[in-house]
N, C-alpha and C positions, 0 to 999 in steps of 0.2 A: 773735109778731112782734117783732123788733129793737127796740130806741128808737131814734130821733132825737138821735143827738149832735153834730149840727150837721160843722164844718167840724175839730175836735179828734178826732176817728174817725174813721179811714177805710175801716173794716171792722165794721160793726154788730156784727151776726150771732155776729162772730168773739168779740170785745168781748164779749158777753152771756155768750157761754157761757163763757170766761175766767173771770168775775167769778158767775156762777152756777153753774157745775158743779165749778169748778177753783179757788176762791175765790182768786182774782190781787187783788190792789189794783186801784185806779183807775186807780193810773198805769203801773202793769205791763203789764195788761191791754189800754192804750192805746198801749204803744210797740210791746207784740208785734203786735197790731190792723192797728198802721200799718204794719208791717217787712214784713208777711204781703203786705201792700195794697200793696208799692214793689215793682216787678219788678228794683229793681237793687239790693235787700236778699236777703240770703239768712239768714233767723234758725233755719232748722232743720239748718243746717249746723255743725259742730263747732267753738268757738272756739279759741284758742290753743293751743300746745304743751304747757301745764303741766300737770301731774299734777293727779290726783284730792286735794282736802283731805284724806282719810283715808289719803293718801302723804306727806301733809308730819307736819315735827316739832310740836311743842305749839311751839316757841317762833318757828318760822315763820310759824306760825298768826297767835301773836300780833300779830310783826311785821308781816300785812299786815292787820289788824284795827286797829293803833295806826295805819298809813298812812288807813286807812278811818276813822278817828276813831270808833270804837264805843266806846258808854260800859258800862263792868262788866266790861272785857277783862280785868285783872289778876285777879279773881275767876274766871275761867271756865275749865273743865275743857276735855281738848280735842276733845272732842263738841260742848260749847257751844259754844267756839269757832268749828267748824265750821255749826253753825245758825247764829251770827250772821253770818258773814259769807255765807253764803246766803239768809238774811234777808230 
């Protein structure tokens, strides 16, 4: 059975298995939880227009990792890259 996450979850259930089958964070877990739980969210619909990371260049990557503030971007390959900023 679910826990009790009070009024910060709006979807137990969903929440558990997030965080136990799928290993989400807390707080990932809890915004997918709640989006699933809002009928005027739609989260398993496709987001924006932009290509897939593994269609951008390494130094695009960068660029939107130095917008995102991630630390170790100048070191990182553009694999890594791509893990951090899905991260």
């Amino acid at each position: 059975m679910a826990k009790n996450h009070a009024n910060s979850v709006k979807d137990d259930e969903l929440y558990e298995e997030l965080r136990d089958k799928e290993g989400y964070s807390k707080e990932k877990a809890a915004r997918i939880a709640n989006a699933q739980a809002n009928d005027s969210q739609h989260p398993s619909k496709k987001g924006g227009k932009q290509p897939p990371y593994e269609d951008w260049t390494k130094d695009e990557l960068y660029d939107r990792a130095q917008e995102l503030d991630i630390d170790g971007r100048s070191d990182m390959s553009k694999d890594e890259l791509i893990d951090a900023l899905r991260g």
